[in-house]
N, C-alpha and C positions, 0 to 999 in steps of 0.2 A: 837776529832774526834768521829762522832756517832757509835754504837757498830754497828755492820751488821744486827740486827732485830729492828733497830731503827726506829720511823714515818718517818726521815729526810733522811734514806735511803732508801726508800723503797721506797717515791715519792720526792726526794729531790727539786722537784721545785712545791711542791704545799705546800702552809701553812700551814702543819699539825701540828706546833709546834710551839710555841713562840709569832705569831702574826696572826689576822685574816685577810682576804683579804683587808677589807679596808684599813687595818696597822694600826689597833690600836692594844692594848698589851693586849694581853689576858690575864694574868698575875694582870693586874690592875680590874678584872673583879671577879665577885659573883663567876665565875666559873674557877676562876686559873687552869693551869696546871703546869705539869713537866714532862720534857721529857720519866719521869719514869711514872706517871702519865698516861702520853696521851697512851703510850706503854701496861700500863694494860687495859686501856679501848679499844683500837685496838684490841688488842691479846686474848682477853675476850672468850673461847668458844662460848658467847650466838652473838656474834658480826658476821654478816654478812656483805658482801659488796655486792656493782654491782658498776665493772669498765666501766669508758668509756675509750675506746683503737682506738688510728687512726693509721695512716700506711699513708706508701704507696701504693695505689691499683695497682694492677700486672695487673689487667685487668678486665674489667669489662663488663656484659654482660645486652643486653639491654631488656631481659627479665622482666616482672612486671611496677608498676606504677610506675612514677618518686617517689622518695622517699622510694621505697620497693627495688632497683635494687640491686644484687647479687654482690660483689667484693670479690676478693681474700687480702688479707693482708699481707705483705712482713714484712714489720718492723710495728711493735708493740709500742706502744708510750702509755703511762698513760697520759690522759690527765683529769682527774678525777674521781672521786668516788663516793659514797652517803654509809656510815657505817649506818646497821641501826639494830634492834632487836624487837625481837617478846615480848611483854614485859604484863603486868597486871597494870593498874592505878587505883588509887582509883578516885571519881566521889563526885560530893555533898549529892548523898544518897547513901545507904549503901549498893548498886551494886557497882563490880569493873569492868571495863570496860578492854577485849581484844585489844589490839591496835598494830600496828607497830609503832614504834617509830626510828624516823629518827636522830641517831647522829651526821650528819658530813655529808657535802654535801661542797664539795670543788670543784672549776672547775680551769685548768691551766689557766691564762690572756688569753692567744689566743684563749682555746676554750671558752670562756664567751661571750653571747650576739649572740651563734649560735643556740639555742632551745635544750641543750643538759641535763641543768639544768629542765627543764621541760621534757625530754624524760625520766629522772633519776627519777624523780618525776612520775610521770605517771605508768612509770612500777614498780615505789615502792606500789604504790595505787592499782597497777594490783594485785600483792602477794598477800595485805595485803587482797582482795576480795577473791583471792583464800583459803586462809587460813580461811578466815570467822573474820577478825578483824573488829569491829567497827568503830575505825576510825587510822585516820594514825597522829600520832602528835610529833613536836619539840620544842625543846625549843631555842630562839634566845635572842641574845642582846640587847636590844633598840636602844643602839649607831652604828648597824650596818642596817644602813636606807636602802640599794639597797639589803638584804635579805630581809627585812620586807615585801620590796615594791613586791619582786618578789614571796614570800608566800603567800599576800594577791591576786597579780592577779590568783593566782591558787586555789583559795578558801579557802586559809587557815583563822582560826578566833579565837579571844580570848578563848583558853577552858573554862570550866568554872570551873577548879581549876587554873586558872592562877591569879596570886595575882594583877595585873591591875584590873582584872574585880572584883576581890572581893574588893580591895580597893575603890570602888565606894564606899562604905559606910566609909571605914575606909582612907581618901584620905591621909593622914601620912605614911601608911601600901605602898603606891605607889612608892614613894621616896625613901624607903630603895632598894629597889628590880631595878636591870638594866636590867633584860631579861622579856621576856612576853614566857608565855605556847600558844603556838598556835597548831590547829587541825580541822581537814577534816573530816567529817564523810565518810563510805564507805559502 
């Protein structure tokens, strides 16, 4: 049984541990975890969230544009997250670049394929402008093809410390590596 500040309790229906949504094994990957693991980088001071939370609306009033309209929230439901941190990256020259960096963007099955993953995305981009970040960047799996597909509709692109783009010279260097660094400028 998971301890009570465990990932697997805290949203026990979303993939925060063990396997990635598509259901492959994170475990099998460059970037292993353990439930100890996932738990320090969760609980991390420098670690931020923004949840998304549905309900049932109590009532709703037809005040503002469609899509701006005011509801009250009765029950409270996690229906995903986006963990991300305000972080320093190095760069190919010998500036380090401000960034937010997005670790973990999870959505529950049902709420996927609503615009929420992009609304998660969007207001992470809003911060990282407020803050005065460069750009906003993650790092993904290769083998998880419906995140790749959904970072590049949102403009996300090879950084240019990600080892894809550098192994253009070195195409060996490409093979060992299963994630790509990808990032937005802001």
């Amino acid at each position: 049984m998971p301890s009570q500040s465990s990932p697997a309790i805290l949203a026990p229906h979303l993939p925060v541990t063990g396997k990635l949504p598509n259901g492959q094994r994170q475990s099998n990957s460059s970037f292993p975890y353990t439930e100890i693991s996932k738990k320090d980088e969760m609980f991390d001071p420098t670690s931020r969230f923004l949840l998304a939370l549905g309900g049932t609306p109590s009532g709703t009033s037809d005040k503002g544009p469609p899509g701006k309209r005011q509801f009250d929230i009765q029950e409270h439901e996690l229906l995903g997250f986006c963990e991300f941190r305000f972080d320093v990256e190095e760069t190919l020259s010998d500036k380090l670049a401000e960034v937010v960096y997005c670790y973990e963007l999870q959505l529950k099955p049902s709420a996927q394929k609503q615009g929420m993953a992009k609304k998660l995305i969007g207001i992470l981009e809003d911060i990282g402008r407020l803050r005065n970040m460069e750009k906003i960047m993650l790092t993904c799996l290769k083998n998880n093809a419906s995140a790749l597909s959904f970072y590049r509709h949102q403009g996300f692109e090879a950084d240019e410390i990600d080892p894809t783009r550098i192994s253009e010279e070195e195409p060996k260097y490409d093979e060992e590596v299963d994630y790509v660094i990808l990032s937005k400028p802001l």
